[in-house]
TIBA-688972 format. One line per 3 residues: number of its first residue (from 1); their letters; for each residue x, y, z of C-alpha. Coordinates in steps of 0.1 Angstrom, whole numbers. Last residue first. Layout:
<marpas>
NUM> a> X,Y,Z ~ ...
</marpas>
This chain:
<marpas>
608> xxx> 78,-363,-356 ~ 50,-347,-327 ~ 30,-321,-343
605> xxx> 20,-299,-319 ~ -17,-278,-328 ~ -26,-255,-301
602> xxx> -59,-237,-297 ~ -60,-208,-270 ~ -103,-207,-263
599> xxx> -118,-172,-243 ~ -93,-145,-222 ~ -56,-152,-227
596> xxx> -32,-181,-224 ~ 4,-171,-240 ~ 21,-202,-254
593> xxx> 53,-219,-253 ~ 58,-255,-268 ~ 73,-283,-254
590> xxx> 84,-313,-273 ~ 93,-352,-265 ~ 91,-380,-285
587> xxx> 98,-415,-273 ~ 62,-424,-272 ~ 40,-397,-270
584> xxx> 55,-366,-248 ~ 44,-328,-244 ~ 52,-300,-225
581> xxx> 30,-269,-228 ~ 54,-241,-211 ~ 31,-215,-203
578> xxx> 27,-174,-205 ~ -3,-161,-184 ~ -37,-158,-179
575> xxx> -51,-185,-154 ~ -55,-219,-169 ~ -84,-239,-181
572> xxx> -77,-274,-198 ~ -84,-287,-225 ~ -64,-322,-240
569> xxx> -72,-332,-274 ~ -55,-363,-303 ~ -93,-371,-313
566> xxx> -96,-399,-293 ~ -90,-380,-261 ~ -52,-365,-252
563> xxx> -39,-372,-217 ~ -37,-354,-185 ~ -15,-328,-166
560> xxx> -21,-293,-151 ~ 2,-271,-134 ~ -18,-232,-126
557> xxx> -5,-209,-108 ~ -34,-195,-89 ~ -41,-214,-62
554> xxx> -6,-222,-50 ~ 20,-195,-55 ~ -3,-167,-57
551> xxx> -32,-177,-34 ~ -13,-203,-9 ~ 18,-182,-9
548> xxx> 3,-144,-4 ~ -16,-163,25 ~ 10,-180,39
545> xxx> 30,-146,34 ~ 3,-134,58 ~ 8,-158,84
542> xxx> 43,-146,84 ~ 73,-162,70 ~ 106,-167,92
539> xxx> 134,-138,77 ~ 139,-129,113 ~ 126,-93,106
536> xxx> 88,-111,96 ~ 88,-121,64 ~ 56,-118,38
533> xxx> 33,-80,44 ~ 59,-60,56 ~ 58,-45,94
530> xxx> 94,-24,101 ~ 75,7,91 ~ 97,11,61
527> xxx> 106,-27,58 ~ 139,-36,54 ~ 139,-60,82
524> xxx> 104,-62,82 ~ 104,-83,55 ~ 91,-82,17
521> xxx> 91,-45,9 ~ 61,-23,-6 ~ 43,-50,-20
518> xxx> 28,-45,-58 ~ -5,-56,-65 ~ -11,-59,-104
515> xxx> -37,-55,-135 ~ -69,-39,-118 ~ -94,-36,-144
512> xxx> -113,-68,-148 ~ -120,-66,-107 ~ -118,-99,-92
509> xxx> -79,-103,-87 ~ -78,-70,-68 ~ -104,-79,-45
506> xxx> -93,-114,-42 ~ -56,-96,-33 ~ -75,-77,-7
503> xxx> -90,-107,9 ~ -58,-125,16 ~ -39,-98,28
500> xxx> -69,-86,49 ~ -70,-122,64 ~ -32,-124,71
497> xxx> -30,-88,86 ~ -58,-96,112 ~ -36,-129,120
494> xxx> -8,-107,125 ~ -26,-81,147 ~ -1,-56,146
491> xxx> -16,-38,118 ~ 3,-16,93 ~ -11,-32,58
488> xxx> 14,-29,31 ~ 12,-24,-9 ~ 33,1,-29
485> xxx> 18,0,-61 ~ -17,-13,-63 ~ -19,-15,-108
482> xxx> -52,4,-120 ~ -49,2,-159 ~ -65,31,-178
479> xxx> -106,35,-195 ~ -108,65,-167 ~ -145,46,-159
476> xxx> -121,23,-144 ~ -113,44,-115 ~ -144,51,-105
473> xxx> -153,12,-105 ~ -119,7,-86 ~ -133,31,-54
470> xxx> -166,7,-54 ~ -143,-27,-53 ~ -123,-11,-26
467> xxx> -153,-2,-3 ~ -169,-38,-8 ~ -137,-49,0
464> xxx> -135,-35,35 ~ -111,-1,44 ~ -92,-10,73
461> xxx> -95,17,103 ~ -66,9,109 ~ -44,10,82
458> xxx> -37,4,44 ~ -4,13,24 ~ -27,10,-9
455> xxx> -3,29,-33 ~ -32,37,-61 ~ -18,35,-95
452> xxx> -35,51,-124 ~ -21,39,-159 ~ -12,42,-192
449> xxx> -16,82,-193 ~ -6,101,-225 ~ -16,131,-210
446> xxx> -36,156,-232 ~ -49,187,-212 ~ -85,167,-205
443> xxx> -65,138,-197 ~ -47,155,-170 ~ -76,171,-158
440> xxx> -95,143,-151 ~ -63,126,-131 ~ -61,151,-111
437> xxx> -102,152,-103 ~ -99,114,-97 ~ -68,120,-67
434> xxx> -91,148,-52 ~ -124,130,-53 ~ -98,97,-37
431> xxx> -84,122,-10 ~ -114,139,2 ~ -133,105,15
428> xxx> -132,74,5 ~ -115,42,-12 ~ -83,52,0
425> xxx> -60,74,-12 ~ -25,67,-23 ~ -13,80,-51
422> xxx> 3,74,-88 ~ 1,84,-121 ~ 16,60,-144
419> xxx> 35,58,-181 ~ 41,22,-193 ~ 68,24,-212
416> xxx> 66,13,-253 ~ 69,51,-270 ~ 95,62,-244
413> xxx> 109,93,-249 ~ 85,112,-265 ~ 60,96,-238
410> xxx> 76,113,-209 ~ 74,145,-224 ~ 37,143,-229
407> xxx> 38,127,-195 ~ 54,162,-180 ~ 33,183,-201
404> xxx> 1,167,-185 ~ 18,170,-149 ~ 21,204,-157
401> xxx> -13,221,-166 ~ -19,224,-130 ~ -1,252,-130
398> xxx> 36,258,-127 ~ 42,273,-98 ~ 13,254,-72
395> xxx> 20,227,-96 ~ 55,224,-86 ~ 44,224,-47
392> xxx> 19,194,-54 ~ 32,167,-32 ~ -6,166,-16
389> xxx> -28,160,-47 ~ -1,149,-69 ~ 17,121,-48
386> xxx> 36,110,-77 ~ 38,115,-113 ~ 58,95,-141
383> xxx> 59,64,-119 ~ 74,49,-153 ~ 70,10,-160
380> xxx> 89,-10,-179 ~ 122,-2,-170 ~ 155,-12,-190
377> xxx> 145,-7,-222 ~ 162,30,-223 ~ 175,39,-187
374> xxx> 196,64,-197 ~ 172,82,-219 ~ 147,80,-194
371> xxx> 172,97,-169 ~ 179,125,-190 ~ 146,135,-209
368> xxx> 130,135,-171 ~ 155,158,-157 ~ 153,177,-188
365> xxx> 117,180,-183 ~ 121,190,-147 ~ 148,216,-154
362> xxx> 133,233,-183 ~ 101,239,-161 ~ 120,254,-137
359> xxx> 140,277,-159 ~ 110,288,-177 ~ 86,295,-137
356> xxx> 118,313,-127 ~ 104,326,-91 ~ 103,288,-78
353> xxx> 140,282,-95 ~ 157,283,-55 ~ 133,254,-49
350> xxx> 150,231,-75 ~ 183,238,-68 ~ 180,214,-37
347> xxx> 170,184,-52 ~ 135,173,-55 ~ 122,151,-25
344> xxx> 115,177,8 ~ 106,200,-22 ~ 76,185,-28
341> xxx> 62,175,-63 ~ 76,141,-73 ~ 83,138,-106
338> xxx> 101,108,-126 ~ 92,85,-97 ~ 100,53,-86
335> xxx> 109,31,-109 ~ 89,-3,-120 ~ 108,-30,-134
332> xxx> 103,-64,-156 ~ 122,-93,-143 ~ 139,-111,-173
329> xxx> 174,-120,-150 ~ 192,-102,-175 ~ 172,-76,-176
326> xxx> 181,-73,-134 ~ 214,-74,-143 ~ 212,-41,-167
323> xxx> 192,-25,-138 ~ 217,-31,-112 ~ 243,-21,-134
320> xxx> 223,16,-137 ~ 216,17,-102 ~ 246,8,-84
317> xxx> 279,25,-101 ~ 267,48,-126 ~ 234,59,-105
314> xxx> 253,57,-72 ~ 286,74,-82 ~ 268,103,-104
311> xxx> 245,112,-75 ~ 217,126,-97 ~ 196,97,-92
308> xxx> 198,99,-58 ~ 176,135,-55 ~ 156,123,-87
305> xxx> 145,89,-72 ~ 157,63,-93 ~ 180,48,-68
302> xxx> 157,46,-39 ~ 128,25,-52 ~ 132,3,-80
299> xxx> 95,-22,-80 ~ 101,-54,-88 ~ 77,-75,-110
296> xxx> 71,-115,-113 ~ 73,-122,-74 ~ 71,-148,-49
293> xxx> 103,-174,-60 ~ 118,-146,-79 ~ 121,-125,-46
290> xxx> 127,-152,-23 ~ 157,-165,-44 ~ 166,-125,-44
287> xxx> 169,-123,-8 ~ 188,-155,-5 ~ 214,-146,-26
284> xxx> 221,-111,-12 ~ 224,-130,24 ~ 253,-154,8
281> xxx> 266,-124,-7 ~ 268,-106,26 ~ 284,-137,45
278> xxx> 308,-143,19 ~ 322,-101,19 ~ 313,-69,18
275> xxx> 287,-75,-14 ~ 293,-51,-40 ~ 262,-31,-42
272> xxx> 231,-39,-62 ~ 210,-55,-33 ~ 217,-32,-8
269> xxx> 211,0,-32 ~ 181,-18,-47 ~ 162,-30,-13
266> xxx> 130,-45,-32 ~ 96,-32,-37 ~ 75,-60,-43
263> xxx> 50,-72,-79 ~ 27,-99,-80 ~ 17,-83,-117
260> xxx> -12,-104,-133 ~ 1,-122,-166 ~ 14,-148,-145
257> xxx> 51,-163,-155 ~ 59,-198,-165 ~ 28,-219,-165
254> xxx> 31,-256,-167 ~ 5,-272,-190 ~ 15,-311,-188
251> xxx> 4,-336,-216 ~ 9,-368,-222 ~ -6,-387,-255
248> xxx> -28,-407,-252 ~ -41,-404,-289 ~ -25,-392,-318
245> xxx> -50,-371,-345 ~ -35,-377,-377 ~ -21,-349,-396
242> xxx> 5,-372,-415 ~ 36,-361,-389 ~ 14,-375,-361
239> xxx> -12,-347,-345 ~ -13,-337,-305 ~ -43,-310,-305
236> xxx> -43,-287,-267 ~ -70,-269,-267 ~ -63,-239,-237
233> xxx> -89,-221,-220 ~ -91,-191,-201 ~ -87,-174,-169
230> xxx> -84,-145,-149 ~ -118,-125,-161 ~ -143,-148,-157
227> xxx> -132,-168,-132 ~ -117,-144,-111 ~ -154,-129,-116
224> xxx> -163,-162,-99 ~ -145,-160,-74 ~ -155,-121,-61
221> xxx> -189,-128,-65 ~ -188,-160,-43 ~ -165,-137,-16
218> xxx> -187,-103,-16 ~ -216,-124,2 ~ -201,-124,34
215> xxx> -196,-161,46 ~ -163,-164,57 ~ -166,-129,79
212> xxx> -144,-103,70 ~ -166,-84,47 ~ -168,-50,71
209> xxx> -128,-47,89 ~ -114,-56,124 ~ -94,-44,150
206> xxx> -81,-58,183 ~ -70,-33,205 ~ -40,-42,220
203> xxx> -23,-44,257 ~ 15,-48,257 ~ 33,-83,263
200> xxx> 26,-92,224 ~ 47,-60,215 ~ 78,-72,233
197> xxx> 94,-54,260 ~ 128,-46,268 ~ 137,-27,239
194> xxx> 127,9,247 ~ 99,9,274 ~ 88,40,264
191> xxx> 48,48,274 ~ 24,72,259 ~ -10,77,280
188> xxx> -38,96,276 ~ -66,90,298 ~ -85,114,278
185> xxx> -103,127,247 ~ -140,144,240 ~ -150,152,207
182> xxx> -174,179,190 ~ -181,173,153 ~ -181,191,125
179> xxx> -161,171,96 ~ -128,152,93 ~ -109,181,111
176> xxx> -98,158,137 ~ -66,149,141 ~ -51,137,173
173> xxx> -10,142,174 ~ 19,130,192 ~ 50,146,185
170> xxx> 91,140,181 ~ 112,165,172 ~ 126,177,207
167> xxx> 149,149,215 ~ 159,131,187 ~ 136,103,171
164> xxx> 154,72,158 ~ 139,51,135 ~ 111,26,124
161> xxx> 98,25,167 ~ 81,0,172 ~ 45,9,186
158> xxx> 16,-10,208 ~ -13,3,201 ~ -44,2,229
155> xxx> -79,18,220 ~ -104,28,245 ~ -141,40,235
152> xxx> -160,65,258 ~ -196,66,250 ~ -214,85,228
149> xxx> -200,66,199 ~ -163,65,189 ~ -141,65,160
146> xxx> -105,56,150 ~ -77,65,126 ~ -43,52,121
143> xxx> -7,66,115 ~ 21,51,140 ~ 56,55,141
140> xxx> 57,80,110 ~ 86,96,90 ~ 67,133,89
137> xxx> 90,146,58 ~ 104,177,67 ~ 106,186,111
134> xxx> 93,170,130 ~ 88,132,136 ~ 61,114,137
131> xxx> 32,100,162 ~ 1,102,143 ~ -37,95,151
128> xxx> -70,101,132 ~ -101,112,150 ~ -138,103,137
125> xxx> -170,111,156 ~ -201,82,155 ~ -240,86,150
122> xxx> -262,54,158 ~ -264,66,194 ~ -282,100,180
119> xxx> -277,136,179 ~ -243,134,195 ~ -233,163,214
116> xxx> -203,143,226 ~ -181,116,211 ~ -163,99,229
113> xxx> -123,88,227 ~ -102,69,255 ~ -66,70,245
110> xxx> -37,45,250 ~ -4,45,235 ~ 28,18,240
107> xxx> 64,26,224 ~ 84,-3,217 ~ 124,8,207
104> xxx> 131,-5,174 ~ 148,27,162 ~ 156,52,191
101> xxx> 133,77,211 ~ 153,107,228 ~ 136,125,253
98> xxx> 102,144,259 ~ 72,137,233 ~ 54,173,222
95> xxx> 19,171,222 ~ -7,180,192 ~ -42,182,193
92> xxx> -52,193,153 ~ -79,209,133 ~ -68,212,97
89> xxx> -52,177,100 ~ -84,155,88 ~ -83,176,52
86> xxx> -112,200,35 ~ -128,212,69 ~ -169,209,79
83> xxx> -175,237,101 ~ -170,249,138 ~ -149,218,147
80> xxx> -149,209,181 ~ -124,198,208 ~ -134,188,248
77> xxx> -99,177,264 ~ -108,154,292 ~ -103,156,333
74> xxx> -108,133,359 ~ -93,102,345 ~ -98,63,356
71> xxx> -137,71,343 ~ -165,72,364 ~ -168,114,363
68> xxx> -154,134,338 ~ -147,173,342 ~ -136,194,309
65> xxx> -108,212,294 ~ -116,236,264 ~ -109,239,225
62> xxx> -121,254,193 ~ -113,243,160 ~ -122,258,120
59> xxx> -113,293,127 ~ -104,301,92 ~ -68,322,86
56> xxx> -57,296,66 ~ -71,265,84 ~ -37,245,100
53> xxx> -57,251,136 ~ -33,235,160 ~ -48,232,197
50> xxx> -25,225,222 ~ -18,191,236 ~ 5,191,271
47> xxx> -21,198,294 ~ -40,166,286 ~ -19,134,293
44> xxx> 6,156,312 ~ 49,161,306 ~ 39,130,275
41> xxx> 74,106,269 ~ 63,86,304 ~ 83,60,309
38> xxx> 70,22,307 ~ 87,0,337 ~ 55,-18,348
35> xxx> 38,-39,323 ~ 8,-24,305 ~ -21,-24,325
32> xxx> -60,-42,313 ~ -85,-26,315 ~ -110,-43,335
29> xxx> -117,-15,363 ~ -129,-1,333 ~ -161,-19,327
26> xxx> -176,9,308 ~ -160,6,271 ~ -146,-30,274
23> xxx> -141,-41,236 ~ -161,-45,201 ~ -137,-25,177
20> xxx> -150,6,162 ~ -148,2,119 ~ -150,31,99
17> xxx> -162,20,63 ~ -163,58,52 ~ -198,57,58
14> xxx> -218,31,71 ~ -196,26,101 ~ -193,-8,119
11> xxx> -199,-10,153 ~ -187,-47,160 ~ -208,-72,179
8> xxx> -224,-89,154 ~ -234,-58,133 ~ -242,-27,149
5> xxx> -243,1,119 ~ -230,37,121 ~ -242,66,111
2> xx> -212,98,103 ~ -203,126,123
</marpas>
């Protein structure tokens, strides 16, 4: 259970940063219906969850069916947890989903949560939610978590589906081994309407996160440590070939690239293979205009994963070239990763070497010797690690001991790379002690780590920046970068997406250590949960690209002009970065390039 706040309307949670929406809770008859013509993919909206207990021979659940009275349900599933439980899914509901599901069909789920046995109204009960399919790698529809009081709480999400589910592998799912509590859930409902409706026709929940309002007092800190940390000053001294200082002279500081990483994920194999023919090329164009007109850092996904980057055509053919072009083009790269500990993503030889603890060591670091080797000054930053606290079945063989030996050997090979470690909690809870403790005891065994990424794909409930500037002070005490790698916020609410978007990258910009934001995709077209922060699928920007426009395009590139004083000066304050200082007195022209740091950049141009 955790205490909970009432602040203008919204139940906001003191711990965790849970966040309950304000909406009808008693009033049901107000509720509003989903359009007719949803099917049913749930045989009953209670009989068909049984209790999962994932607790290693613990009985950490228990579960019964219960009477409700004055609800539009009769009966609720009544769950507790007998102890306090090390991970939300060691206690889970879970119902399978009849029939076939396809990609970009809308799905539409409604559950009333309560908590019950509540030792106070101020207490609240957590419960995540999944729909995914099974088995391997859970590709999730939806993935969100909510909370109630003592009474009933209803929440609306409307779903589009990111890919096809066969019948038989798809599940809904309530987690809810968060902590001891007792919950009560019912009037269940899970509704295919395929592709005849549109989200906005569908009943929401609006959401909404602590620090939101215009006026919360995180904001006027949050400027003017951008201040502080983001920019400096340049002195710009315009002198005639005999030293003398020349007056009115005009200046223009212009900058060039941001020494903050605006980084995305882009669609590599797409992008790097031949095009099929004009219309392809001319769509391959206009993805990477966009790409260099919002970003300063790309992020190689798919082809340098270890399962594709042993397909000799793709990583000869696609990768590498696309790698070489992308030098060219001077836009510094982040693969995606060196190690990544499950076996769903290591090829398949892998796992059969789980009883060879040599041979399976010697594999991974000559996997790692091999493919830095061939991509020597072409990437700049190395997802050494990935996923380590959960995507840990190499450790489990190897030791923990590992991940250090497998930046040590990362680091002989590249003595310039930036070698990261890289997961995504959030700013709370089990995930982020586990995700520090890693990291603590990789240093402590000696590895070289540059920095700690955290991937930030960020969902209901929505972390506030209060909690994100907390989680980035215990971080920094590591003395490493913090870069956001793979950032996306999975809300429907596109305006609610468009402030968060905003206010994270403040976040971000105001803390001295983080160094980057990285978007996992640009449009929902090739978007992994078809709902990217910038394009919608239509390639038409979305209130949050506004945002990412306005703040990274806008407010924080800096263009400045003026002319020099008396004594032949311009200043000016700029945000970090590499600049083009263009000068002209007279006839002459010149432009000098300069890198803008932290304090006073002096610059002497002698104009002759």
């Amino acid at each position: 259970m955790v205490r909970g706040l009432v602040m203008q309307g919204v139940v906001w949670a003191a711990w965790a940063g849970l966040a309950m929406p304000a909406c009808e809770t008693n009033e049901h008859e107000a509720a509003p219906r989903p359009p007719a013509g949803g099917v049913s993919l749930l045989a009953d909206s209670v009989a068909s969850f049984r209790l999962v207990d994932n607790s290693a021979g613990r009985t950490l659940g228990a579960m019964k069916l219960v009477a409700v009275d004055g609800m539009p349900f009769r009966t609720a599933l009544w769950v507790r947890t007998a102890r306090d439980a090390d991970h939300e899914a060691r206690v889970v509901l879970s119902a399978p989903l009849r029939g076939t599901v396809r990609e970009k069909d809308m799905l539409w789920l409604r559950v009333y949560l309560r908590g019950a046995e509540l030792q106070a109204a101020a207490y609240l009960v957590q419960m995540g939610i999944s729909i995914h399919r099974t088995p391997g790698a859970p590709l999730r529809a939806l993935k969100t978590q909510v909370t109630a009081g003592s009474t009933w709480q209803r929440y609306d999400f409307p779903v589009t589906m990111p890919a096809t589910y066969p019948e038989g592998s798809g599940v809904l799912q309530f987690w809810l081994g968060y902590a001891a509590q007792a919950v009560e859930i019912g009037g269940v409902e899970l509704l295919h309407y395929g592709t005849n409706v549109a989200a906005g026709a569908l009943p929401m929940t609006k959401f909404s996160y602590a620090g939101r309002a215009a006026d919360a007092a995180w904001r006027a800190r949050a400027l003017e440590n951008i201040r502080r940390h983001r920019m400096g000053t340049v002195r710009v001294r315009v002198t005639g070939t005999n030293g003398t200082a020349v007056a009115g002279a005009r200046v223009a500081l212009r900058m060039k690239r941001h020494a903050f990483v605006f980084g995305t994920c882009i669609s590599d194999y797409w992008l790097f293979s031949p095009p099929a023919g004009p219309e392809e090329r001319q769509a391959k164009q206009a993805y990477w205009k966009r790409v260099k007109q919002h970003f300063n850092h790309v992020t190689i996904g798919g082809g340098m994963l270890w399962n594709s980057w042993e397909q000799t055509n793709r990583r000869e053919q696609v990768t590498l070239p696309g790698l070489r072009w992308l030098r060219r083009e001077g836009m510094p790269v982040r693969a995606t990763h060196l190690v990544w500990g499950g076996w769903q993503w290591l090829p398949k030889d892998v796992h059969t070497l789980t009883n060879d603890p040599w041979r399976l060591r010697h594999r991974i670091n000559t996997h790692i010797r091999e493919q830095m080797r061939a991509c020597q000054g072409l990437v700049r930053d190395w997802n050494v690690v990935n996923e380590p606290v959960t995507q840990n079945e190499l450790t489990k063989v190897l030791g923990n001991s590992a991940i250090a030996e497998w930046f040590k050997t990362a680091r002989a090979m590249d003595g310039k790379a930036l070698l990261w470690i890289n997961d995504y909690p959030m700013p709370h809870g089990w995930h982020m002690n586990a995700y520090t403790a890693v990291i603590q005891r990789a240093l402590a065994d000696g590895a070289p780590i540059d920095g700690i990424g955290i991937q930030g794909h960020v969902s209901v409930p929505l972390p506030g920046p209060e909690e994100w500037l907390a989680a980035f002070d215990i971080l920094a005490a590591f003395g490493k970068r913090i870069e956001i790698t793979e950032f996306d916020v999975l809300v429907a609410d596109e305006e609610l997406q468009a402030e968060y978007t905003r206010d994270f990258l403040l976040v971000c910009m105001s803390h001295p250590a983080v160094q980057g934001v990285t978007m996992w995709g640009m449009g929902d077209a090739d978007h992994w949960k078809k709902n990217a922060v910038l394009y919608r699928g239509d390639w038409t920007l979305k209130p949050s690209g506004e945002e990412w426009v306005k703040l990274v395009e806008g407010e924080w590139k800096t263009r400045t002009n003026g002319v020099t004083d008396a004594a032949g000066e311009f200043v000016a304050e700029g945000f970090h970065g590499v600049y083009d200082v263009q000068i002209e007195a007279g006839a002459v022209r010149k432009t000098r390039t300069v890198r803008l740091r932290s304090g006073t950049q002096d610059v002497t141009i002698e104009m002759n």
